[in-house]
VEXNUMAR-439801 format. One record per residue: residue in three letters; x, z, y of N, C-alpha, C, CB in turn. Coordinates in steps of 0.05 Angstrom, whole numbers, padded with zeros to 5 digits, always signed. Glycine has a CB too. Layout:
N
alaXZYXZYXZYXZY...
//
This chain:
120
unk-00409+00135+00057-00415+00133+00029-00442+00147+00023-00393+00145+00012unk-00447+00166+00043-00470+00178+00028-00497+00163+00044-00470+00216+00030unk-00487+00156+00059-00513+00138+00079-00519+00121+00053-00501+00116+00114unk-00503+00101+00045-00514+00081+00029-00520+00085-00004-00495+00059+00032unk-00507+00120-00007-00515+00113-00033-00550+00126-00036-00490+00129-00055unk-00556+00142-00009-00582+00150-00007-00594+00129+00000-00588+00170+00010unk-00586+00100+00016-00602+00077+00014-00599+00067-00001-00603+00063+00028unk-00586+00053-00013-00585+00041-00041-00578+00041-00073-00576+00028-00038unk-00566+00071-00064-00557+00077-00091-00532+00072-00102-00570+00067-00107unk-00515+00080-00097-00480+00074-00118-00470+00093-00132-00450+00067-00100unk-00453+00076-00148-00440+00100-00167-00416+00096-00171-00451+00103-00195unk-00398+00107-00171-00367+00101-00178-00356+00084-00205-00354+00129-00182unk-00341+00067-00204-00330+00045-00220-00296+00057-00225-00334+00011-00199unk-00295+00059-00246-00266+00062-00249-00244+00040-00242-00264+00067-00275unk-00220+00053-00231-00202+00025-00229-00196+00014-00246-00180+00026-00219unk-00192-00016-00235-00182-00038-00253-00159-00037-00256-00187-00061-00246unk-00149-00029-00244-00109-00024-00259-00096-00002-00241-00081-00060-00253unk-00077+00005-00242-00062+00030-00245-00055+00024-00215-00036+00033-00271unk-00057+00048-00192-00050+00035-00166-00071+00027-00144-00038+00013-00172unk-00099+00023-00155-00112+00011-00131-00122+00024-00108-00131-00002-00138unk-00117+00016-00095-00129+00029-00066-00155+00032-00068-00125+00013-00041unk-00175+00025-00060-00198+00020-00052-00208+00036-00078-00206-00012-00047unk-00223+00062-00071-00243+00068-00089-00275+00055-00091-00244+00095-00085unk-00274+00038-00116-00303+00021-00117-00320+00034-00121-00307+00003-00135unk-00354+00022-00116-00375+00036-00125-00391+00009-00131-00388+00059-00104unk-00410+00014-00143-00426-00008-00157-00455+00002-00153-00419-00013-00191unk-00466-00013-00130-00500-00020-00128-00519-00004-00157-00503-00061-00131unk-00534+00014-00152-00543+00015-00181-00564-00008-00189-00557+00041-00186unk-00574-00019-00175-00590-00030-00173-00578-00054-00183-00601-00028-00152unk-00554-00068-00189-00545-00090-00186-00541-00106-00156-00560-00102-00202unk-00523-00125-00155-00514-00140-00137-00500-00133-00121-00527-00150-00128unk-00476-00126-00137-00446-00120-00132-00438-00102-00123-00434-00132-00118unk-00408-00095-00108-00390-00071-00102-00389-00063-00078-00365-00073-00108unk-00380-00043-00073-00366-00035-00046-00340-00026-00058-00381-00012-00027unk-00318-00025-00034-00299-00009-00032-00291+00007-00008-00282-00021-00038unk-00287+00034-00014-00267+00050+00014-00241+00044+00002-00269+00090+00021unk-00224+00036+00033-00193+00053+00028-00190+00072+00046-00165+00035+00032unk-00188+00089+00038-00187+00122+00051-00161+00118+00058-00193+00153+00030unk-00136+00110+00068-00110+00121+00072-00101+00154+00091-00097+00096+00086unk-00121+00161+00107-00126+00184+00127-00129+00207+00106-00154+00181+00148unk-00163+00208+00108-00167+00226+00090-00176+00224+00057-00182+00237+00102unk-00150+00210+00053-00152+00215+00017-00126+00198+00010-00188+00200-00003unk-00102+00200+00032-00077+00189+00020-00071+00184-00007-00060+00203+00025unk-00063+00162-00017-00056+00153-00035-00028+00146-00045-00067+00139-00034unk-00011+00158-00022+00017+00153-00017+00035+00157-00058+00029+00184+00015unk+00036+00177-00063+00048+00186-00089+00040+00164-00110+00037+00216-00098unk+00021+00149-00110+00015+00131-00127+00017+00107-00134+00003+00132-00128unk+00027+00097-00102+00026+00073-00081+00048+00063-00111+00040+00076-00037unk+00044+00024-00110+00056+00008-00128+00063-00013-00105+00037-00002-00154unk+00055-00013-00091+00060-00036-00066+00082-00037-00053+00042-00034-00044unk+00095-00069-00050+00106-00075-00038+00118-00097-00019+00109-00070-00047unk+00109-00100+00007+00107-00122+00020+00140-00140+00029+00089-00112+00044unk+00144-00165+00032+00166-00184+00039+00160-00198+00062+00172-00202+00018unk+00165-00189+00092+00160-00200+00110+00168-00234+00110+00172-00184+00128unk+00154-00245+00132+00170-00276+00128+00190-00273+00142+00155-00304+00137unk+00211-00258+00158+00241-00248+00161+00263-00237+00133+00236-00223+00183unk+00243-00242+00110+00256-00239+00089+00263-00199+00089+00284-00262+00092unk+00248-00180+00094+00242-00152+00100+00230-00147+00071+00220-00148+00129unk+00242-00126+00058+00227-00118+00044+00213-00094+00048+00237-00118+00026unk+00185-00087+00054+00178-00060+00056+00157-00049+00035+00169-00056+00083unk+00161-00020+00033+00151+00001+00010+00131+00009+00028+00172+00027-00004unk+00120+00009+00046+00097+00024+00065+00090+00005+00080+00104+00051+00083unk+00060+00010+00088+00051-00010+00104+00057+00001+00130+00022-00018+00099unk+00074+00020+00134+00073+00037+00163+00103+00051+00157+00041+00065+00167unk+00120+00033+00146+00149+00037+00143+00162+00029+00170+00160+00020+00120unk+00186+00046+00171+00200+00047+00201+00213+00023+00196+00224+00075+00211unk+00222+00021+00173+00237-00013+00173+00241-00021+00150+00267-00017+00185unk+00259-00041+00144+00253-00060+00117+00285-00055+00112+00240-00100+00121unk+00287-00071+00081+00313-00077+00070+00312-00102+00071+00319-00068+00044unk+00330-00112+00075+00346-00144+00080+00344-00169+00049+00388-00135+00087unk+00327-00174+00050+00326-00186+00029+00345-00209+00031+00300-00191+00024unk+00334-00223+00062+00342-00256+00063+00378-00257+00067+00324-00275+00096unk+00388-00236+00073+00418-00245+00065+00428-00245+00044+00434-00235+00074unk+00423-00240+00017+00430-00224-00007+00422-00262-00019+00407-00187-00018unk+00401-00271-00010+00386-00298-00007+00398-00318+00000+00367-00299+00009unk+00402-00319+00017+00414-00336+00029+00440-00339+00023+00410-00333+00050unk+00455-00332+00012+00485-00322-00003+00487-00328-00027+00491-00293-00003unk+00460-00332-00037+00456-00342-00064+00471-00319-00080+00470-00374-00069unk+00455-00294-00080+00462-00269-00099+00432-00283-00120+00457-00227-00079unk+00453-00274-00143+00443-00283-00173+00417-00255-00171+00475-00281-00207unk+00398-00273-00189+00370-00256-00191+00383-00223-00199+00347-00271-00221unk+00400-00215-00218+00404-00187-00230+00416-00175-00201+00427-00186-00261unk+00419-00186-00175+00437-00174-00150+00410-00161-00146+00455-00196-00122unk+00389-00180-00141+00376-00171-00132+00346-00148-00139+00378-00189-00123unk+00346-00151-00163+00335-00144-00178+00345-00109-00180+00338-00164-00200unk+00370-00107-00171+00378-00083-00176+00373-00064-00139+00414-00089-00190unk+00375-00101-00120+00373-00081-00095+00343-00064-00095+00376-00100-00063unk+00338-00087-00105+00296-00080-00108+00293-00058-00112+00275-00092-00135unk+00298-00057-00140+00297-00027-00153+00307-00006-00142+00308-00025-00174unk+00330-00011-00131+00350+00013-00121+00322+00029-00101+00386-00001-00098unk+00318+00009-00076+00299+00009-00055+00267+00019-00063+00300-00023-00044unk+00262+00022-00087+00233+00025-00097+00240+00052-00102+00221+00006-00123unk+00262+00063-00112+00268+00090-00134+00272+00109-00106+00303+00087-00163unk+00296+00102-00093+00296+00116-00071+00277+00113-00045+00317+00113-00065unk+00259+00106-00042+00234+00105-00027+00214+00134-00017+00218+00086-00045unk+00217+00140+00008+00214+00163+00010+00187+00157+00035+00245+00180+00016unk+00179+00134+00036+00156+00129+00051+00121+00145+00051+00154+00102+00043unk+00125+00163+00065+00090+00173+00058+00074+00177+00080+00085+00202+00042unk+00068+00157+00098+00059+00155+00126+00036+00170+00126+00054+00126+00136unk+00014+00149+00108-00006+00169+00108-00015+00196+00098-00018+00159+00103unk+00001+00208+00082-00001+00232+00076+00003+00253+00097+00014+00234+00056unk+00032+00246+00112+00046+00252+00128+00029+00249+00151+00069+00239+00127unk+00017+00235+00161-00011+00232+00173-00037+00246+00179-00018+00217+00164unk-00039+00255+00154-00067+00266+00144-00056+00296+00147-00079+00257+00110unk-00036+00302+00150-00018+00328+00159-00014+00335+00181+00004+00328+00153unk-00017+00312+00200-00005+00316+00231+00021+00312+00229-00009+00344+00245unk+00042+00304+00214+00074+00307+00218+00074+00284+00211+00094+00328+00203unk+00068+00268+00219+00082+00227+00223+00084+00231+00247+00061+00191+00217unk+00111+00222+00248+00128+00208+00275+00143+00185+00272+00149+00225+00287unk+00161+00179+00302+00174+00159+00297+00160+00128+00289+00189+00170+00278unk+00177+00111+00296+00170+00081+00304+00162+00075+00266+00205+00057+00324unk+00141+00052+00266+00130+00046+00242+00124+00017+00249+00105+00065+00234unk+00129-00002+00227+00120-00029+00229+00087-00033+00219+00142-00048+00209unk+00067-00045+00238+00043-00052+00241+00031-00066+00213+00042-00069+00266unk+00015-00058+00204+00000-00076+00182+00008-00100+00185-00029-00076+00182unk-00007-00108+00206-00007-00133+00217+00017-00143+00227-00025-00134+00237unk+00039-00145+00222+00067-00150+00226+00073-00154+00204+00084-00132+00239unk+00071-00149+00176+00080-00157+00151+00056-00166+00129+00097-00134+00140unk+00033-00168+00150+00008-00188+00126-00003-00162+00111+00026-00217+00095unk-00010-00144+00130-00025-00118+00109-00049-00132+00112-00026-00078+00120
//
């Protein structure tokens, strides 16, 4: 960041909605943005809104979650939207996922599913 803002100049852009990763900066000069996502050093874990649905029908709260909740049987069973709506929630409230924080600490362990295994 500081390489380019001494070459070209940027300045910080506030987020566009509540949640985003990527802290923006804007060219002063004009012609457009950058973004960092810091997940290492500048965890974002406590704020995180995200939530990925593998195509195994997996629901996961972390992009570096040990495992998922079962969406596709609840699915496949034809559980009425309020079934599921409540597993969702249940699974969002009790969510205790903070890889990268936990990371940026030295104390992450244990097996974690790959970005790239659920379309990060």
């Amino acid at each position: 960041m500081a390489a380019l803002d001494a070459r070209f100049g940027i300045e910080p852009v506030d987020p566009a909605y509540r949640g985003e990763v990527a802290e923006r900066y804007r060219y002063r000069g004009g012609g457009g943005e950058i973004g960092f996502i810091r997940s290492v050093s500048a965890p974002f874990c406590g704020d995180c809104t995200r939530a990925r649905i593998s195509a195994r029908g997996q629901l996961y709260t972390c992009l570096f979650a040990g495992a998922g909740t079962d969406l596709r049987t609840p699915l496949q069973a034809g559980a009425p939207d309020t079934e599921l709506d409540a597993l969702i929630g249940r699974r969002w409230r009790e969510r205790d996922d903070r890889y990268s924080e936990l990371r940026s600490r030295g104390a992450a362990s244990g097996p974690k599913i790959e970005m790239s295994y659920i379309g990060g």
